[in-house]
C-alpha positions in Angstrom: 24.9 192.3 129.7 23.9 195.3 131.6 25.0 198.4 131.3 26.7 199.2 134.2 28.4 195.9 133.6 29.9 197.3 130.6 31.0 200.5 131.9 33.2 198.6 134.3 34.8 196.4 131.7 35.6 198.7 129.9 36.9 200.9 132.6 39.2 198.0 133.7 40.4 197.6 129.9 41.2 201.2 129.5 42.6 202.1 133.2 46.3 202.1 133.4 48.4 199.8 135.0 49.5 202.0 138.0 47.1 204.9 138.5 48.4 208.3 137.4 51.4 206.7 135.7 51.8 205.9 131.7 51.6 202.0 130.9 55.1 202.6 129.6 56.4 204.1 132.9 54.7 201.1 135.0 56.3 199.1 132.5 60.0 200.1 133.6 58.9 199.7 136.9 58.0 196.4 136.8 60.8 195.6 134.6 63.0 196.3 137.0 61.2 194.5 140.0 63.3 190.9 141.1 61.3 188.2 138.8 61.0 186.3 142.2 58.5 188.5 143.2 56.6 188.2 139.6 54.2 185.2 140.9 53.2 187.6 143.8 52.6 190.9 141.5 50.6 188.7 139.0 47.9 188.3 142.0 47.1 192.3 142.2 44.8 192.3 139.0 43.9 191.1 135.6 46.4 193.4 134.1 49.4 192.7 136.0 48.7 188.6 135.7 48.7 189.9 132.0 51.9 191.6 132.0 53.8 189.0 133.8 53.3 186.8 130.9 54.2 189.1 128.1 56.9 188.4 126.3 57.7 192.7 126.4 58.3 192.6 130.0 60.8 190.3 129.6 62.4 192.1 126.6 62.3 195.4 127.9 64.7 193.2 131.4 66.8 192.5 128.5 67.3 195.8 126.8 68.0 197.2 131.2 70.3 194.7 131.3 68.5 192.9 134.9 68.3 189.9 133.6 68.4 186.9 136.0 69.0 183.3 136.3 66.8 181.0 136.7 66.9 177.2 137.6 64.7 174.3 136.2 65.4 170.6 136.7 63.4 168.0 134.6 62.5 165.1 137.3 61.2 161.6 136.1 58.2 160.1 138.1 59.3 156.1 139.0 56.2 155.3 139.2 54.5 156.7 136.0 57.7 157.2 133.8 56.5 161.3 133.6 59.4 163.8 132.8 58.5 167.0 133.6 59.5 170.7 134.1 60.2 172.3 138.3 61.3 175.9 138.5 63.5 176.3 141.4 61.8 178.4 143.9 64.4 180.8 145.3 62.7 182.5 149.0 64.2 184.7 151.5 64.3 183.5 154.9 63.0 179.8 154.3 63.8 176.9 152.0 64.5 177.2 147.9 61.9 174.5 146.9 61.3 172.8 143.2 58.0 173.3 142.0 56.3 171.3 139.1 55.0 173.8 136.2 52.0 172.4 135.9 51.1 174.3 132.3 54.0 172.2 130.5 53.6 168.9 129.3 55.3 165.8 130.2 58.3 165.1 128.2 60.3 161.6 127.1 63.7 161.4 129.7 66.0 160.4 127.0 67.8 163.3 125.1 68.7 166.0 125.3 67.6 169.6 127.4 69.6 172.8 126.1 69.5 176.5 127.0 69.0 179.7 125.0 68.8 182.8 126.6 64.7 182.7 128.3 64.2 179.3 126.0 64.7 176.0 126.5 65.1 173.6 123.6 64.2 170.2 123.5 65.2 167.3 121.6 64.9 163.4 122.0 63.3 160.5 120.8 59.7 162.1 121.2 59.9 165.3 121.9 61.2 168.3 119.2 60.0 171.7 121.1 60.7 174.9 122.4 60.0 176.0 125.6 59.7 179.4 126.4 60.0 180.1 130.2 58.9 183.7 130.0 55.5 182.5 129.7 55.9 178.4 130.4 54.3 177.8 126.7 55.3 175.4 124.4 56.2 176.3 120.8 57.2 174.4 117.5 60.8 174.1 116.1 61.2 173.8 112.6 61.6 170.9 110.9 65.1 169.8 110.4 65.8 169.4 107.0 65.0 166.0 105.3 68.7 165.0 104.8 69.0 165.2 108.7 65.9 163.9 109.5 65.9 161.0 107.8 69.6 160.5 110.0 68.9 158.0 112.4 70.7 158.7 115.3 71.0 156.3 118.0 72.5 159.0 120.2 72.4 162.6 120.3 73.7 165.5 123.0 73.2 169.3 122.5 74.8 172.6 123.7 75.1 176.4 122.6 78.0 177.9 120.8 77.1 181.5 119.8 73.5 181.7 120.2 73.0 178.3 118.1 71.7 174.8 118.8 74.5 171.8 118.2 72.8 168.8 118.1 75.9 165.6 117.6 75.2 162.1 117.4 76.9 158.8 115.6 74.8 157.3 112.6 75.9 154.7 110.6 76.4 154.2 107.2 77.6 151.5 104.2 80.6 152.2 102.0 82.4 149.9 100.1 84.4 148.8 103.0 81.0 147.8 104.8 79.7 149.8 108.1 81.5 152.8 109.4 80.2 155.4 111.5 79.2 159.0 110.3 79.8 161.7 112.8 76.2 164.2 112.3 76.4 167.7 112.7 73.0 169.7 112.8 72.9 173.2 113.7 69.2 175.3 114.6 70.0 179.3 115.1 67.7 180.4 118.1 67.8 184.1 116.5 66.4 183.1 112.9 65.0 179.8 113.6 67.3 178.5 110.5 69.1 174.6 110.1 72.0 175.1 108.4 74.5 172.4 107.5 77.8 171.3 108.5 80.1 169.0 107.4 80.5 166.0 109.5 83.3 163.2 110.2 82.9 160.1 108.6 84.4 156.5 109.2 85.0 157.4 113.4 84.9 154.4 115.2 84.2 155.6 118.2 80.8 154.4 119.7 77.5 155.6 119.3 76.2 156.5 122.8 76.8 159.9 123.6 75.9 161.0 127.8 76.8 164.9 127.8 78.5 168.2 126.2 79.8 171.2 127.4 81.5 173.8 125.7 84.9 175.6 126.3 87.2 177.5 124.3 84.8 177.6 121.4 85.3 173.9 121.6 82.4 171.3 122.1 83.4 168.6 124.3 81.7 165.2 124.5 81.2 162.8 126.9 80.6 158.8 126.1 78.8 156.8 128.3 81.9 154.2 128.1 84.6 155.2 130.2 87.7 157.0 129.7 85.7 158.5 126.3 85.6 161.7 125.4 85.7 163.6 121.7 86.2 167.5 121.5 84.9 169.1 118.2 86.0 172.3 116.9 83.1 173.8 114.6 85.0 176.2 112.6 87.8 174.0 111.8 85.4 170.8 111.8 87.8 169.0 113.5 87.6 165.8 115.9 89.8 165.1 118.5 90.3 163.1 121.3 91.8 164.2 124.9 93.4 161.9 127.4 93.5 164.2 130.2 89.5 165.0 129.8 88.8 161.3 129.7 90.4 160.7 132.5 87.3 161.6 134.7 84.0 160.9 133.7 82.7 164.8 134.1 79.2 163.5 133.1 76.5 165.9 134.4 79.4 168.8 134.7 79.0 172.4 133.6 81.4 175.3 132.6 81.7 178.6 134.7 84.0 181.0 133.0 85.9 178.3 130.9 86.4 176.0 133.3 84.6 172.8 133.5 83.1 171.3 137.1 82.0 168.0 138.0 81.3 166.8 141.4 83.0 163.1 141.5 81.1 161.5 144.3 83.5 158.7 144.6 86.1 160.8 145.7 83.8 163.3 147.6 85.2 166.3 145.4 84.4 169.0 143.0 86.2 168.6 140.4 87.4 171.7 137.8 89.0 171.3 134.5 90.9 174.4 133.1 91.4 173.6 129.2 94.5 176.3 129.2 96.2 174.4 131.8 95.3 170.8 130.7 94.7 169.4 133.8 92.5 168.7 136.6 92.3 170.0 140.0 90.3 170.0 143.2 87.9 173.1 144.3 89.2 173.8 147.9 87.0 175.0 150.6 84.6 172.3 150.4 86.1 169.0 151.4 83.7 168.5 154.9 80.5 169.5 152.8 80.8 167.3 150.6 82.3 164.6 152.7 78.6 164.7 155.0 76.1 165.5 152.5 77.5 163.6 148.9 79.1 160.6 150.5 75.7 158.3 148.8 75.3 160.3 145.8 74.8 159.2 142.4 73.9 160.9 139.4 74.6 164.8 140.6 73.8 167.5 137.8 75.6 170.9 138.2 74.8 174.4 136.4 75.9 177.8 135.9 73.7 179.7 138.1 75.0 183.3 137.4 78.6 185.0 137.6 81.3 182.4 138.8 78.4 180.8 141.0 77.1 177.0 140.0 74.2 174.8 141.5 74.8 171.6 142.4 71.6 169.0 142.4 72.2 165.7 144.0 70.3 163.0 145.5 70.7 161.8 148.8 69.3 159.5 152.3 67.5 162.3 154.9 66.0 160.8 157.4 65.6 157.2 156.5 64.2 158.8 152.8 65.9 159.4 149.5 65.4 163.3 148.8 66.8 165.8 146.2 69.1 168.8 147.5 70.6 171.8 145.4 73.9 173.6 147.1 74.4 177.2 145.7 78.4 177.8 145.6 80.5 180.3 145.1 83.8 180.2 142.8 86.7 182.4 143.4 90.4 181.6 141.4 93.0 183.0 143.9 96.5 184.0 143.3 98.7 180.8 141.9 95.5 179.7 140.4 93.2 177.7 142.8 90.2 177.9 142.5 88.4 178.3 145.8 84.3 177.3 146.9 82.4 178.9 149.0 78.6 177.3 150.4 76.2 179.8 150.2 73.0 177.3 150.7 71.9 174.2 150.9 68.6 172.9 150.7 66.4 169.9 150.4 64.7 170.5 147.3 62.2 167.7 146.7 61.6 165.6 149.2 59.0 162.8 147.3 61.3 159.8 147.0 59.3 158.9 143.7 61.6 161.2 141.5 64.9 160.8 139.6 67.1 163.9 138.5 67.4 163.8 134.7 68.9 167.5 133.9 68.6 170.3 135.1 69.4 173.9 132.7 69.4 177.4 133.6 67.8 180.2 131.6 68.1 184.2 131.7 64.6 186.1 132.2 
């Protein structure tokens, strides 16, 4: 290596960030610069690619309090059976576009996809990992203790409750009645990266598929895959109950804004919104033409909290003469006397490959 060579690595090691400024400094500035301009930044130099995937930038976002959402969808290839991970490409003046991350791995469809803070967990029949979207890098979760590992579980959904990991599911078990089913409870803190145990529900005869849960009221509500079947479990009282006027939609693919629980039911070209104080369902006003033009062949929609009372909606549907994937941003305002009101603020046809299926889709804070 010559020596001039030298001289200029390590002049490019030792230079600061941002000329005449501290690396702490440029470090605020960054910070503090929308993370939808990140991808451009990291093409100025060495050091900024460098920065943009530190985990510090991201904490120091944190500790300002600019933290934003951010959208991924996990879309199966019909052609190769591939799961894998698009961030949702948010650009001004032209069309929000999903994009594959090509630096994480395929993943198995079935299971479960769940959100904590800049990580996403996930947990199915192949797949136990951790992906953190700071960086898009993979890491390990612990194992699960042997007692809960060696549950089989034909059927498992996750959420978040307080910064842990609920993972439910129906195993069954022999007593000396015969077979009964074992409500399983297994719990992964994101903060300490700890399992801890909780008491389950035994001898619940309820079915062992499980399709979704959301969670309101510090409650975890469960969706079956049979109709008309829905459990809500209360982790600090560990109790198991069943509500008629929850199961009376099937909200699968729904998400919670501010307590309330949203669905669009395709059938009857409506969003849907569930307010647990109120018991009851009601229609979001504001979009009945919307969704009468553009969801009228849906199936399978997936909706997600996309940032304060705002939710994305994903949904397939025909555009000219070929099945594509659109996202609708909208709005959500509760007006006096309690409706809840929707406003469009985009819509946009997000993949346009026929060969993929929507499996989930999760939102994260960076």
């Amino acid at each position: 290596m010559s020596e001039l060579t030298e001289k200029f690595m390590e002049l490019s090691v030792s230079s600061p960030l941002i000329p005449s400024l501290p690396d702490d400094v440029a470090l605020d500035i960054v910070a503090r610069v929308p993370r939808s301009h990140y991808p451009t930044l990291s093409l100025v130099s060495k050091k900024f690619r460098k920065l943009i995937a530190s985990p510090k930038l991201y904490k120091r976002r944190s500790q300002l309090g600019i933290t934003q959402h951010r959208l991924y969808a996990l879309l199966r290839n019909r052609n190769t059976g591939d799961c894998r991970f698009y961030i949702f490409h948010q650009k001004l003046n032209c069309s929000n576009r999903l994009v594959v991350v090509r630096s994480l791995p395929p993943v198995s469809h079935r299971g479960s996809f769940v959100s904590v803070g800049s990580k996403v967990y996930v947990f199915n029949d192949v797949d136990a990992l951790c992906v953190d979207c700071t960086s898009h890098t993979v890491q390990p979760i612990p194992d699960m203790p042997q007692r809960f590992a060696a549950t089989p579980m034909p059927s498992r959904v996750g959420t978040v409750m307080d910064g842990k990991v609920y993972l439910i599911g129906d195993s069954r078990f022999t007593w000396d009645r015969g077979m009964a089913w074992r409500k399983t409870v297994m719990v992964l803190d994101a903060e300490t990266q700890v399992w801890e145990p909780v008491m389950g529900k035994e001898d619940m005869r309820v079915g062992a598929i499980w399709s979704d849960a959301v969670v309101m009221e510090d409650k975890i509500c469960m969706r079956g895959v049979r109709d008309t079947f829905s459990v809500v479990y209360g982790p600090k009282e560990n109790t198991w109950e069943s509500n008629e006027v929850l199961n009376s939609k099937n909200w699968e693919g729904g998400c919670v804004v501010d307590d309330v629980l949203y669905f669009l039911d395709c059938s009857g070209k409506a969003l849907r919104a569930f307010d647990p104080k109120q018991s009851r369902w009601s229609v979001v006003n504001g979009l009945d033409e919307f969704l009468a033009v553009e969801t009228a062949q849906s199936k399978w929609p997936n909706a997600v909290k996309c940032g304060e009372k705002k939710l994305a909606l994903f949904f397939p549907k025909k555009h000219d003469g070929k099945e594509v994937i659109c996202c609708a941003q909208i709005a959500l305002e509760r007006r006096q006397g309690g409706e809840i009101w929707g406003k469009l603020e985009s819509c946009d046809v997000v993949v346009e490959d026929e060969l993929f299926d929507m499996v989930r889709c999760v939102a994260v804070t960076v």
